[in-house]
CHARMM-style PDB file with segment names, atoms N, HN, CA, C and O in Angstrom:
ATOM      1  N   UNK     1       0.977  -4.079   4.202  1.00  0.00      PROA
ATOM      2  CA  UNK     1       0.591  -5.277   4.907  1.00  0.00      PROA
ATOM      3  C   UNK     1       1.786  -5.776   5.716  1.00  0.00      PROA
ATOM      4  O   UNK     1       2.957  -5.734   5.339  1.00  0.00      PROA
ATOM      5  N   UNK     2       1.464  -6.120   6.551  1.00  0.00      PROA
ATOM      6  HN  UNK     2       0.513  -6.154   6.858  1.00  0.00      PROA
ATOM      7  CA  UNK     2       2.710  -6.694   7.727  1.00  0.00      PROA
ATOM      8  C   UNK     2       3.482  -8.358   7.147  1.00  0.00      PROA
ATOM      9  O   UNK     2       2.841  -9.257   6.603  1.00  0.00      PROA
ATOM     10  N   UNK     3       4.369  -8.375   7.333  1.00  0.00      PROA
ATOM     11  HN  UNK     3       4.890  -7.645   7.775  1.00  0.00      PROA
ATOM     12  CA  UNK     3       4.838  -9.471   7.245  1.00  0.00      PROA
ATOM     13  C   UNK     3       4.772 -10.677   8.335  1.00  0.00      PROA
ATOM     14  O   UNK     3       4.262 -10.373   9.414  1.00  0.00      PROA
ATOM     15  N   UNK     4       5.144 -11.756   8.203  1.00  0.00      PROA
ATOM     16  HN  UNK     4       5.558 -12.003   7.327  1.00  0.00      PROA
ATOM     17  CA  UNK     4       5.463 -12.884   8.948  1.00  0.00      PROA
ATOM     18  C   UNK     4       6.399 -12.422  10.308  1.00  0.00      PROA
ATOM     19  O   UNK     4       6.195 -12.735  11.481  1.00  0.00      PROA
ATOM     20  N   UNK     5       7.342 -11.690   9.826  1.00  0.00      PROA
ATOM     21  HN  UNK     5       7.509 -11.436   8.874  1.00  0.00      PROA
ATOM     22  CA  UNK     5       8.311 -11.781  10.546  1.00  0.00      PROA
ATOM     23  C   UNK     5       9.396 -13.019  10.276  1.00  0.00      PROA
ATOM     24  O   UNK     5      10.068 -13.201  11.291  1.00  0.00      PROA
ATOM     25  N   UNK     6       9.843 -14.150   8.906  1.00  0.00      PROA
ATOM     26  HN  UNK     6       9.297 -14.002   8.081  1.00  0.00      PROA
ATOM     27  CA  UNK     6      10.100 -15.092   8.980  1.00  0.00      PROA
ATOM     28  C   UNK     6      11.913 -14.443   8.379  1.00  0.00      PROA
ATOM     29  O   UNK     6      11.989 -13.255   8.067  1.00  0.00      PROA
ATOM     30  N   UNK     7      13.198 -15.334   8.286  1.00  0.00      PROA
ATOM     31  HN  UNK     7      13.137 -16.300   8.540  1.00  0.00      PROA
ATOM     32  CA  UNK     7      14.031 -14.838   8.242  1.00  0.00      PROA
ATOM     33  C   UNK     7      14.056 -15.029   6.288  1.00  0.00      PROA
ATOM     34  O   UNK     7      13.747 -16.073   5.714  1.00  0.00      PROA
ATOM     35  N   UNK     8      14.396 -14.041   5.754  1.00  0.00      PROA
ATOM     36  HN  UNK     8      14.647 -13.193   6.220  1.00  0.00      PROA
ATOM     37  CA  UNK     8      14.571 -14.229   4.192  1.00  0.00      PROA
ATOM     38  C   UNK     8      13.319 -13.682   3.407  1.00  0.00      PROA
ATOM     39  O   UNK     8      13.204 -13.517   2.192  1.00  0.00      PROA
ATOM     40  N   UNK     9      12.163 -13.378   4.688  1.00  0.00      PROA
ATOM     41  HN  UNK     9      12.256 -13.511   5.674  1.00  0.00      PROA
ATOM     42  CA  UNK     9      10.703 -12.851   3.456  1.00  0.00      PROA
ATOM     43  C   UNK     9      11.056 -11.826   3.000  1.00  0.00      PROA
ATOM     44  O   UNK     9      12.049 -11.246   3.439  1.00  0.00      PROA
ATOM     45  N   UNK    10      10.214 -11.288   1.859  1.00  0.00      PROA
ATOM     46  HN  UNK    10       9.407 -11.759   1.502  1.00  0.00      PROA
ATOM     47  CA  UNK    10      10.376 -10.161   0.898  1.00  0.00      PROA
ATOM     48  C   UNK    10       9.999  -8.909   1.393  1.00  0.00      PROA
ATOM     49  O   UNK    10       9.355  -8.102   0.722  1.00  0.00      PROA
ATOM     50  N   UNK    11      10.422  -8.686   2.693  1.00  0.00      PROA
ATOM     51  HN  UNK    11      10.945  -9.341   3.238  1.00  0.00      PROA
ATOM     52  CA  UNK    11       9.983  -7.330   3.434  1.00  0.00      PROA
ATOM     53  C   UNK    11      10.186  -5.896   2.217  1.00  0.00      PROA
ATOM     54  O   UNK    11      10.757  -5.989   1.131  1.00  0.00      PROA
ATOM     55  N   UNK    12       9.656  -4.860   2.687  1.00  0.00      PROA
ATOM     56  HN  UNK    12       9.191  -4.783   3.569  1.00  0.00      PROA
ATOM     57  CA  UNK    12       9.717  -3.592   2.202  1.00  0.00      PROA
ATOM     58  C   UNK    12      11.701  -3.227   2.351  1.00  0.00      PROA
ATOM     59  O   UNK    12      12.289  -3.057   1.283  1.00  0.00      PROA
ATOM     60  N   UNK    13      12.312  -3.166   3.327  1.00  0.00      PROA
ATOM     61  HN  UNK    13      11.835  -3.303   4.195  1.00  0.00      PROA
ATOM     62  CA  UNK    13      12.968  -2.760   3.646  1.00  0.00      PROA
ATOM     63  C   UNK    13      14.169  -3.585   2.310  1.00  0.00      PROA
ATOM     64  O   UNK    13      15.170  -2.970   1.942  1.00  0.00      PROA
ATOM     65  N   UNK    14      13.842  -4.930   1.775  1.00  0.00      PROA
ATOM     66  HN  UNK    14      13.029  -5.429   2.073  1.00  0.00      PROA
ATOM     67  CA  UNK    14      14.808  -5.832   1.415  1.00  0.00      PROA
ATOM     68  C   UNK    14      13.953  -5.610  -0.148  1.00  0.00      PROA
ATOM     69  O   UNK    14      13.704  -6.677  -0.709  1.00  0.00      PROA
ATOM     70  N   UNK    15      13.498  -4.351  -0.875  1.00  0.00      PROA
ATOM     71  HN  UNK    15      13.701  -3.484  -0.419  1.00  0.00      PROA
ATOM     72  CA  UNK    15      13.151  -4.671  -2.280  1.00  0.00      PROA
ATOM     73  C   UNK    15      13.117  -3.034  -3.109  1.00  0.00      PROA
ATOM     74  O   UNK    15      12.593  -2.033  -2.620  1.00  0.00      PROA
ATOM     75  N   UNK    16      13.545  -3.076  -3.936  1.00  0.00      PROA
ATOM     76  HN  UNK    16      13.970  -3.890  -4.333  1.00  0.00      PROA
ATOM     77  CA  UNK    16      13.799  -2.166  -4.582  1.00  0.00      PROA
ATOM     78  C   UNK    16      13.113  -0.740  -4.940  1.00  0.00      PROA
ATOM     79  O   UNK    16      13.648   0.280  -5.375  1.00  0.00      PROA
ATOM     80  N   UNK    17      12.080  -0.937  -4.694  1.00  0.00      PROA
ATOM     81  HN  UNK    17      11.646  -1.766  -4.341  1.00  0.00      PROA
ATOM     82  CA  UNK    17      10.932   0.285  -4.649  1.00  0.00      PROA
ATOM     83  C   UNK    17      10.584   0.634  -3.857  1.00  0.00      PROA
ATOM     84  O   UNK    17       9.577   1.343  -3.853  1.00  0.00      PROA
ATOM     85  N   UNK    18      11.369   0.250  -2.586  1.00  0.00      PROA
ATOM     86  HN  UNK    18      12.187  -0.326  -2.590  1.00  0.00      PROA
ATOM     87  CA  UNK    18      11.408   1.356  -1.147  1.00  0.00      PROA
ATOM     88  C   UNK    18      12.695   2.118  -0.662  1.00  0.00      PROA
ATOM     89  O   UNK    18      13.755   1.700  -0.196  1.00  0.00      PROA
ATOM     90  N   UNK    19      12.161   3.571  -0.978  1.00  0.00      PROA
ATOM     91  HN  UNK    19      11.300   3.910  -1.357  1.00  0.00      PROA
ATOM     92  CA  UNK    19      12.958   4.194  -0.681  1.00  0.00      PROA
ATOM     93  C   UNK    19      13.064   5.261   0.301  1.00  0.00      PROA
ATOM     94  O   UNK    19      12.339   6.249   0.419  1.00  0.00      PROA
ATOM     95  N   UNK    20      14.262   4.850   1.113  1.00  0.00      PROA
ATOM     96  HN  UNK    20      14.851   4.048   1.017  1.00  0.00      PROA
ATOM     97  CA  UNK    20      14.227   5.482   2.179  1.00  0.00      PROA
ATOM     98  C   UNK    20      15.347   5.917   2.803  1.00  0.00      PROA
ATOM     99  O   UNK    20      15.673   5.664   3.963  1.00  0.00      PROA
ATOM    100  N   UNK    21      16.043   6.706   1.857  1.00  0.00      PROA
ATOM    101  HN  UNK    21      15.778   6.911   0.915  1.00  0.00      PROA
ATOM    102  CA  UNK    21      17.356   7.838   1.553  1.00  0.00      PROA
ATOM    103  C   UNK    21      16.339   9.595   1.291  1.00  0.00      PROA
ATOM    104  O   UNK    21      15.816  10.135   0.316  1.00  0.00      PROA
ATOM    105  N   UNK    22      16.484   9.922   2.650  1.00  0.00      PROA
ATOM    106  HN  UNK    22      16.909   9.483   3.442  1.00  0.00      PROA
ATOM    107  CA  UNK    22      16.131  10.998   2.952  1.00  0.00      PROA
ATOM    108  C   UNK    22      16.139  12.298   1.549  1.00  0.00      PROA
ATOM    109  O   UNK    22      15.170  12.878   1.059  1.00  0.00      PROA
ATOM    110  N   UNK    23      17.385  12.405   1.259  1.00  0.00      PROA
ATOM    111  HN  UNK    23      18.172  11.934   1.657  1.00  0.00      PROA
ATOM    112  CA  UNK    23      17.569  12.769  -0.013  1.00  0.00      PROA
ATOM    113  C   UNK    23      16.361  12.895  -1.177  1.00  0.00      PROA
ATOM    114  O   UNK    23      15.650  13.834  -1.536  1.00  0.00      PROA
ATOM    115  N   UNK    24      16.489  11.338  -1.637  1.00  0.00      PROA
ATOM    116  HN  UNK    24      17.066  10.575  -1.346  1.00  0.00      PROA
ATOM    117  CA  UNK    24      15.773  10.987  -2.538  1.00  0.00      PROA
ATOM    118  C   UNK    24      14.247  11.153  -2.416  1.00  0.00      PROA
ATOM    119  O   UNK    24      13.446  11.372  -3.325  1.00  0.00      PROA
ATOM    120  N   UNK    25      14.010  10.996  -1.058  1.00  0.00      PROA
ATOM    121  HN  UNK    25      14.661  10.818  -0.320  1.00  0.00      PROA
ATOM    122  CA  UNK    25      12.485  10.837  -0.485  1.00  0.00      PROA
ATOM    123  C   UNK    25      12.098  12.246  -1.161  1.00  0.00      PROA
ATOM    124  O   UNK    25      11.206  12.445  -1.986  1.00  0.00      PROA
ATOM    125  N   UNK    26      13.021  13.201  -0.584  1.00  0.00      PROA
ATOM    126  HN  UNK    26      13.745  13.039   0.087  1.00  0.00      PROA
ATOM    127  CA  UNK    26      12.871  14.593  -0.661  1.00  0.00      PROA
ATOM    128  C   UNK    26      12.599  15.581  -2.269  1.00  0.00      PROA
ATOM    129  O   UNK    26      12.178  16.701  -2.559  1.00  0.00      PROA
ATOM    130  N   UNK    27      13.236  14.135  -3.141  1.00  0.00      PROA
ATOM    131  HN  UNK    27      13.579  13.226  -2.905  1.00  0.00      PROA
ATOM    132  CA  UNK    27      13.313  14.514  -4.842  1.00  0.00      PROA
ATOM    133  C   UNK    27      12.030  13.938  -5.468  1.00  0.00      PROA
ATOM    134  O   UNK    27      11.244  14.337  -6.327  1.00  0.00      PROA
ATOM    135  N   UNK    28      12.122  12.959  -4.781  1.00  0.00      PROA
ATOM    136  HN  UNK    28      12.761  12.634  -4.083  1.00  0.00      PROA
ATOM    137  CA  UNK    28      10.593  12.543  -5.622  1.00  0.00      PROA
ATOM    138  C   UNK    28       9.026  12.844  -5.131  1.00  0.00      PROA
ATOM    139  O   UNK    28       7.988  12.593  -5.743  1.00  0.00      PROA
ATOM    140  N   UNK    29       9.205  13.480  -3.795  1.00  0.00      PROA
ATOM    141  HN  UNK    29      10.049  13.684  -3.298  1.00  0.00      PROA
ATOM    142  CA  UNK    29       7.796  13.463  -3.489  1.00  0.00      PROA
ATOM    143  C   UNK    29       7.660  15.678  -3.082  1.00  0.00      PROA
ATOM    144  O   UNK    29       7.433  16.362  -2.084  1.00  0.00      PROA
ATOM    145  N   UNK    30       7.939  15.922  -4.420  1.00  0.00      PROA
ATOM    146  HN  UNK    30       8.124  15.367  -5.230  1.00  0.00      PROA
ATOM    147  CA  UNK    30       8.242  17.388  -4.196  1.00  0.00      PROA
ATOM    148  C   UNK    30       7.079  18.062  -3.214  1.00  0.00      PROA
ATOM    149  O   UNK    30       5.970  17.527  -3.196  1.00  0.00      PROA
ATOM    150  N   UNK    31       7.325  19.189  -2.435  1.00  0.00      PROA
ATOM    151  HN  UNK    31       8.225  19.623  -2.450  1.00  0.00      PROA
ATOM    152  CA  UNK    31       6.475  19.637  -1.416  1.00  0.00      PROA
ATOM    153  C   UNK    31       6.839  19.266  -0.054  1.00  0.00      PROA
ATOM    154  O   UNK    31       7.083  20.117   0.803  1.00  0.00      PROA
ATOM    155  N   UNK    32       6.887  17.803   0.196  1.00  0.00      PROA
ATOM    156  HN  UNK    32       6.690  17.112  -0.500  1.00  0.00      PROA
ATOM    157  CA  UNK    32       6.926  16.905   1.527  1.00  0.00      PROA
ATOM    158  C   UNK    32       7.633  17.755   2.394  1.00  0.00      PROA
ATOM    159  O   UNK    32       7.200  17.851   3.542  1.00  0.00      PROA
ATOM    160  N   UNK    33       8.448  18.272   2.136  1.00  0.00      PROA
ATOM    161  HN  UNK    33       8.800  18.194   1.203  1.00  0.00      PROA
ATOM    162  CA  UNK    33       9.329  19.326   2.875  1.00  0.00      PROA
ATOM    163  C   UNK    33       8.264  20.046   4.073  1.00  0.00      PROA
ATOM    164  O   UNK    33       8.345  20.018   5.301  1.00  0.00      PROA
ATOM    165  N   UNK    34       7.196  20.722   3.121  1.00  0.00      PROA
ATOM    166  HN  UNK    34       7.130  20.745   2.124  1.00  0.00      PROA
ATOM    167  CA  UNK    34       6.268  21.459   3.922  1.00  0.00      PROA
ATOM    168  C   UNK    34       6.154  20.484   5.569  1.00  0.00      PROA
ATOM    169  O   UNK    34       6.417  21.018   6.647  1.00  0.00      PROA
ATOM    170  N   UNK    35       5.923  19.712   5.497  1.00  0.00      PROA
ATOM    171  HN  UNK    35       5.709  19.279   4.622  1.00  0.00      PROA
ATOM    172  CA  UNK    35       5.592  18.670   6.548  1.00  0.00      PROA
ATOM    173  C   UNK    35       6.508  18.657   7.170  1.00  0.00      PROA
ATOM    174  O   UNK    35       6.179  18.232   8.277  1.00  0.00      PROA
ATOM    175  N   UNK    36       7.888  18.951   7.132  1.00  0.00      PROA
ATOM    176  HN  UNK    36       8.156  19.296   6.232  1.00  0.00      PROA
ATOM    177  CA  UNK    36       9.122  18.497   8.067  1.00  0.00      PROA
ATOM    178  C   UNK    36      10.110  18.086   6.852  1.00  0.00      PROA
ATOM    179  O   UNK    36       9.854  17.831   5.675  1.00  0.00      PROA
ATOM    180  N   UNK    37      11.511  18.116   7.667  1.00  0.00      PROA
ATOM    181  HN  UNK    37      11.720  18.323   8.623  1.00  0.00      PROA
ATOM    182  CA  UNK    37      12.532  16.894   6.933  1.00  0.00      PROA
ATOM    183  C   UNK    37      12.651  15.962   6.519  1.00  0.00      PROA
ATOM    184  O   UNK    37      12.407  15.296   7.525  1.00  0.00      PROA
ATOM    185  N   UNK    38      12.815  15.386   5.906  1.00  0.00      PROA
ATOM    186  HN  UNK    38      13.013  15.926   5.088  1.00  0.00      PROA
ATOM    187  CA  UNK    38      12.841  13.107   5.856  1.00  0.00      PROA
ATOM    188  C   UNK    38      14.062  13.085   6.371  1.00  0.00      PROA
ATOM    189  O   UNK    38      14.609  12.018   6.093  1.00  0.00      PROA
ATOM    190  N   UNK    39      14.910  13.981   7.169  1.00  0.00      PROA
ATOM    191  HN  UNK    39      14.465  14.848   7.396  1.00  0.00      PROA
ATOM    192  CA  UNK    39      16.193  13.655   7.768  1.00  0.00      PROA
ATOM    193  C   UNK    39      15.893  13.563   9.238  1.00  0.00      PROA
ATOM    194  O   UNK    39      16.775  13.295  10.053  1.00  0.00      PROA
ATOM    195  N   UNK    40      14.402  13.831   9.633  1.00  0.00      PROA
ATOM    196  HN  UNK    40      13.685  14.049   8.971  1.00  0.00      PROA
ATOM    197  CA  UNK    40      14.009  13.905  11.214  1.00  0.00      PROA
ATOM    198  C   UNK    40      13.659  12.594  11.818  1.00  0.00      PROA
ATOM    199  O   UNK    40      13.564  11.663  11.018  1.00  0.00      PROA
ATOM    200  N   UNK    41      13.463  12.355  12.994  1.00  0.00      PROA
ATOM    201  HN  UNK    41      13.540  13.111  13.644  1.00  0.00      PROA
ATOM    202  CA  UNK    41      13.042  11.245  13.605  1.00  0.00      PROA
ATOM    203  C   UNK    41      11.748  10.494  13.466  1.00  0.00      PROA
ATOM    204  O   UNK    41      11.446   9.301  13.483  1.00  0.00      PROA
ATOM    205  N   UNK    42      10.722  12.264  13.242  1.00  0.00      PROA
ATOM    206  HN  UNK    42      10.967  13.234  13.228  1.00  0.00      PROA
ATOM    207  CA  UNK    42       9.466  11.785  13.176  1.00  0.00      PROA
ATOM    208  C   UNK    42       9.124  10.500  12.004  1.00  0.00      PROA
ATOM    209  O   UNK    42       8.168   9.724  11.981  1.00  0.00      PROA
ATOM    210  N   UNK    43      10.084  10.596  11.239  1.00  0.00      PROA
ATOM    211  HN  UNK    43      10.860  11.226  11.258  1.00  0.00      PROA
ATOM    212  CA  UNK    43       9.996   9.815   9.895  1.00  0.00      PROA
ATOM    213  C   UNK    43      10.107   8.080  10.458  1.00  0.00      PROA
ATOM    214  O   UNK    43       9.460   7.107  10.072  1.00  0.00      PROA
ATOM    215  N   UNK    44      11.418   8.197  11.723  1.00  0.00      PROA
ATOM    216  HN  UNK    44      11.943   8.987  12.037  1.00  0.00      PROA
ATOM    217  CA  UNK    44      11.592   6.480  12.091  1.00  0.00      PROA
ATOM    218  C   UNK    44      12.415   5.815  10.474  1.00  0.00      PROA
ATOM    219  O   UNK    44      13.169   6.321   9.643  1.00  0.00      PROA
ATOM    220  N   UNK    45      11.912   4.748  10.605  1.00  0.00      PROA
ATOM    221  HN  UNK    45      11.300   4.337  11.281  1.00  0.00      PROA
ATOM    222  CA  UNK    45      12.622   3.623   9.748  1.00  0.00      PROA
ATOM    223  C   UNK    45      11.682   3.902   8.196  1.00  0.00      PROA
ATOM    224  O   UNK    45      12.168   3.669   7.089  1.00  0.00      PROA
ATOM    225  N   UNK    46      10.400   4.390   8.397  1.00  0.00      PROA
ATOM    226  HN  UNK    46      10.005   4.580   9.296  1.00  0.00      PROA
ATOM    227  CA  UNK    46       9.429   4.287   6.984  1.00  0.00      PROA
ATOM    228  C   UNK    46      10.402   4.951   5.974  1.00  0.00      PROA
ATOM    229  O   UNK    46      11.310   5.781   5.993  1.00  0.00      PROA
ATOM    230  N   UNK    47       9.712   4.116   5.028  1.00  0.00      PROA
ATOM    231  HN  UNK    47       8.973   3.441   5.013  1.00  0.00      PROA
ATOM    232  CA  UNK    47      10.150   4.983   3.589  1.00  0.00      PROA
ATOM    233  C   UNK    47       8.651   4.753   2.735  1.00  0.00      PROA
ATOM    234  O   UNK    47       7.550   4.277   3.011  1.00  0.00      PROA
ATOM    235  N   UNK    48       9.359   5.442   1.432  1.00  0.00      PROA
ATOM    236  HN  UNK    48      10.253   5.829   1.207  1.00  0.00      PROA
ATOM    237  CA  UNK    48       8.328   5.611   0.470  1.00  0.00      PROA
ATOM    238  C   UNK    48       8.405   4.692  -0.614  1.00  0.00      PROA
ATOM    239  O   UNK    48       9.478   4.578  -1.207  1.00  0.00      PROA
ATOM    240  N   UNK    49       7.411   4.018  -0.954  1.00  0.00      PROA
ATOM    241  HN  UNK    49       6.539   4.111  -0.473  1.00  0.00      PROA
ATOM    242  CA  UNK    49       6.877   3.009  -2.054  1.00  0.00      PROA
ATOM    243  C   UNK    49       6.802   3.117  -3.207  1.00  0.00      PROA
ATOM    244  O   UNK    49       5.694   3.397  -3.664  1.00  0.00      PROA
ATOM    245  N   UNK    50       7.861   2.953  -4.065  1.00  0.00      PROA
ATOM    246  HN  UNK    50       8.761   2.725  -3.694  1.00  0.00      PROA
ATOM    247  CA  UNK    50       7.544   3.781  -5.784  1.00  0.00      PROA
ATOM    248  C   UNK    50       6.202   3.367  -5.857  1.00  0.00      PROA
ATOM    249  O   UNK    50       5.290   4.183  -5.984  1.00  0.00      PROA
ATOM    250  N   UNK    51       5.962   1.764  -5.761  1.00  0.00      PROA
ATOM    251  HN  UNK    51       6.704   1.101  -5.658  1.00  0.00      PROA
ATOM    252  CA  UNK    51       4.793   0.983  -6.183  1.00  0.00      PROA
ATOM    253  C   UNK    51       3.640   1.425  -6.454  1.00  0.00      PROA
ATOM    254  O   UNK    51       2.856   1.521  -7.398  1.00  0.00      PROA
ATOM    255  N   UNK    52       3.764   1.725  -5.123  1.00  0.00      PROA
ATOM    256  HN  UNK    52       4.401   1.646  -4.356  1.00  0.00      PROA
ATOM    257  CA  UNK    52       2.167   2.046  -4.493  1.00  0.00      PROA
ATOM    258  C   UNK    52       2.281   3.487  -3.990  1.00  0.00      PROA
ATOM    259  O   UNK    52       1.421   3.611  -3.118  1.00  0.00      PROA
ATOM    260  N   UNK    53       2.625   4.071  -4.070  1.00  0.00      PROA
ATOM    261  HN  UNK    53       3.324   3.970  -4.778  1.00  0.00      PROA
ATOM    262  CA  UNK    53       2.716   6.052  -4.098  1.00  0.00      PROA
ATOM    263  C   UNK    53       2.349   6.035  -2.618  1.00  0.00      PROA
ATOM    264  O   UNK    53       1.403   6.772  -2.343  1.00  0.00      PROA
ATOM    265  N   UNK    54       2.851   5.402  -1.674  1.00  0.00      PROA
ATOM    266  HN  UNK    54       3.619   4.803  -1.898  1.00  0.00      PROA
ATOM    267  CA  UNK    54       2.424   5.426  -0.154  1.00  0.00      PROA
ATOM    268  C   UNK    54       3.974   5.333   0.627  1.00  0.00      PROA
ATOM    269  O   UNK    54       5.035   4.861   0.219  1.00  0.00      PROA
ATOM    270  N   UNK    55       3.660   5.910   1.757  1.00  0.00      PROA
ATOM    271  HN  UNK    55       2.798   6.293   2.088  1.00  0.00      PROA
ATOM    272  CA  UNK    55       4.357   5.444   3.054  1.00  0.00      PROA
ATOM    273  C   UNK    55       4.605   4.181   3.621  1.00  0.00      PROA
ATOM    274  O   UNK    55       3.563   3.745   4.109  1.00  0.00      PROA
ATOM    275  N   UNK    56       5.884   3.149   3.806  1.00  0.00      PROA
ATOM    276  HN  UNK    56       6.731   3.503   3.410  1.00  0.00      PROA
ATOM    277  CA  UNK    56       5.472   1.988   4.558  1.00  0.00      PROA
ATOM    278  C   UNK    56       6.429   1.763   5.103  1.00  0.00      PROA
ATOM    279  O   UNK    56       7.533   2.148   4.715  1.00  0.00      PROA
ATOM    280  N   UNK    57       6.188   0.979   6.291  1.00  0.00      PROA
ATOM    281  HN  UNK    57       5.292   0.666   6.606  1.00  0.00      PROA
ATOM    282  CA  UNK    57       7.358   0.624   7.264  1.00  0.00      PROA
ATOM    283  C   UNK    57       8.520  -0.641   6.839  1.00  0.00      PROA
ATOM    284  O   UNK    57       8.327  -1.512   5.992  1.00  0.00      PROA
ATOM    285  N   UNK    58       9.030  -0.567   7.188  1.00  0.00      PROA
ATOM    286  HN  UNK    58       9.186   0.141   7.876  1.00  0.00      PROA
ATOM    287  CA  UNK    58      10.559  -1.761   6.333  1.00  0.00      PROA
ATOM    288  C   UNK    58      10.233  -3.139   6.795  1.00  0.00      PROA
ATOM    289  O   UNK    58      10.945  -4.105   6.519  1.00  0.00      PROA
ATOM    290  N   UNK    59       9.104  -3.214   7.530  1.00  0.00      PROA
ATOM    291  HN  UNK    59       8.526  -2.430   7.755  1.00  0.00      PROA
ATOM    292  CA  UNK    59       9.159  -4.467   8.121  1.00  0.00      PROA
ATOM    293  C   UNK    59       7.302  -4.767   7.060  1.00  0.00      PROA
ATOM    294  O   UNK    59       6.747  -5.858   7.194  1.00  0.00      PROA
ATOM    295  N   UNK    60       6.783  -3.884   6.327  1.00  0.00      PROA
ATOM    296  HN  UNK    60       7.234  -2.998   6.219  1.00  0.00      PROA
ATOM    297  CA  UNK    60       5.504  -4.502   5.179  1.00  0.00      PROA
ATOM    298  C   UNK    60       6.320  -5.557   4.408  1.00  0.00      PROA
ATOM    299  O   UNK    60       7.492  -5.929   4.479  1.00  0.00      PROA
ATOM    300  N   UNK    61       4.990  -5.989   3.447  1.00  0.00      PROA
ATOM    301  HN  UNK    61       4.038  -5.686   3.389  1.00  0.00      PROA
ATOM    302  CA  UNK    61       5.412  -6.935   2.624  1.00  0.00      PROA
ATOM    303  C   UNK    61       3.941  -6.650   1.566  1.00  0.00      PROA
ATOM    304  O   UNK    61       2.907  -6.068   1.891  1.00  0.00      PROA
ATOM    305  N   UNK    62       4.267  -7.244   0.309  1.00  0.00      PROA
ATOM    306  HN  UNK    62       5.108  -7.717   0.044  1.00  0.00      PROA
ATOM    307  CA  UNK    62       3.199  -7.260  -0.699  1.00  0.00      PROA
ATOM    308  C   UNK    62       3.832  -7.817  -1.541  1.00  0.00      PROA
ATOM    309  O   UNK    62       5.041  -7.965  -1.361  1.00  0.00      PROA
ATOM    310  N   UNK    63       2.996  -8.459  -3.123  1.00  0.00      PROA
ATOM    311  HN  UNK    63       2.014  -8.339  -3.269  1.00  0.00      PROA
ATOM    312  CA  UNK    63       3.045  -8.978  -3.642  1.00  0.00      PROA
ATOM    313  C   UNK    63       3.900  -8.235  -5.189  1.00  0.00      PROA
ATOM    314  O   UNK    63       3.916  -8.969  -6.177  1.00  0.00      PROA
ATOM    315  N   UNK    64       4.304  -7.371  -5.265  1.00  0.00      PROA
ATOM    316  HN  UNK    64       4.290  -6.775  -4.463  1.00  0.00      PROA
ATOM    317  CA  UNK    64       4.708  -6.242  -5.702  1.00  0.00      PROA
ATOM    318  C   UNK    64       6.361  -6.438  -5.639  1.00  0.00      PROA
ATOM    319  O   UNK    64       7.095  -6.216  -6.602  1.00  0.00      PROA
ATOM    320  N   UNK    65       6.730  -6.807  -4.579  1.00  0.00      PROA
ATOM    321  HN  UNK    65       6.134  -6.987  -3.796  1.00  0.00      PROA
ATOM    322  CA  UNK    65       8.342  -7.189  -4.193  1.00  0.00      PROA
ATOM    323  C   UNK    65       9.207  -7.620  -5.534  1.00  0.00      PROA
ATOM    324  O   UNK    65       9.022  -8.472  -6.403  1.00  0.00      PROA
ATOM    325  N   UNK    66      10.428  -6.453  -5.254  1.00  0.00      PROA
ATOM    326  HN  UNK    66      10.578  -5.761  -4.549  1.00  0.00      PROA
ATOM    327  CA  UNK    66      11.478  -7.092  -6.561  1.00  0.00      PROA
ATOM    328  C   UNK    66      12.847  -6.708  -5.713  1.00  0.00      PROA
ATOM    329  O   UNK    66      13.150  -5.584  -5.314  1.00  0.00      PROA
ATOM    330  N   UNK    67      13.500  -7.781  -5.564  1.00  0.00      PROA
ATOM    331  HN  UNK    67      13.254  -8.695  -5.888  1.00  0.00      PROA
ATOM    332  CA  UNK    67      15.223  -8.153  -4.982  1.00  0.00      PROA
ATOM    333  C   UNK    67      15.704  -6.856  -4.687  1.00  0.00      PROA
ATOM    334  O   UNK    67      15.694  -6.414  -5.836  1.00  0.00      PROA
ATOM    335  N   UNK    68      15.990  -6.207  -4.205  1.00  0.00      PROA
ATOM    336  HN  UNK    68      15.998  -6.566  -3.271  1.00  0.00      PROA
ATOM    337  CA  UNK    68      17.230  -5.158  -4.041  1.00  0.00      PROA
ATOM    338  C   UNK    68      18.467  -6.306  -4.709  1.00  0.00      PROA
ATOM    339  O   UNK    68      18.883  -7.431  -4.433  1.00  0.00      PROA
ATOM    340  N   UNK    69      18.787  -4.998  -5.971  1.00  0.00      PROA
ATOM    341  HN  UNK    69      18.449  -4.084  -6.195  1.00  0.00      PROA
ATOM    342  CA  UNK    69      20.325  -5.351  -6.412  1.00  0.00      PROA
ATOM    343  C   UNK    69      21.186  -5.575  -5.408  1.00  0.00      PROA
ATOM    344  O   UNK    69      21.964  -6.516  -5.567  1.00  0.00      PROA
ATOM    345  N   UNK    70      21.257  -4.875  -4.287  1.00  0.00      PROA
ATOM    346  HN  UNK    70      20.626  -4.111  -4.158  1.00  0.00      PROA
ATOM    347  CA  UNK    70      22.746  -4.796  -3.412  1.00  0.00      PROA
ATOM    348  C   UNK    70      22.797  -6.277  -2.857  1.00  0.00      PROA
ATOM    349  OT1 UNK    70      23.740  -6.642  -2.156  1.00  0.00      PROA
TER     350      UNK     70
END
């Protein structure tokens, strides 16, 4: 789901169960490879959702959201 756009909401990009370290993408979703790299462009900014076992862009939001430690 898209966000507000407001400064401080709980976007995808700002919570802990999106991941989107090429690497990692590559460890947990075994196969994906077949499809291409997660080090390519086609990928953009998305990452992957422990949550919800989906694809989403850094700028979603849901009710699901937990802080990134960093």
């Amino acid at each position: 789901m898209a966000c507000k756009g407001d400064p401080g909401e709980p976007r995808c990009d700002r919570c802990r169960h999106f991941v989107d370290d090429p690497a990692r993408m590559e460890a947990e979703l075994p196969g994906i490879q077949i499809l291409g790299s997660m080090y390519g462009s086609a990928r953009g900014d998305s990452g992957f959702c422990a949550v919800h076992a989906r694809f989403a862009s850094p700028e979603d939001c849901c009710a699901a959201f937990a802080a990134d430690s960093w």
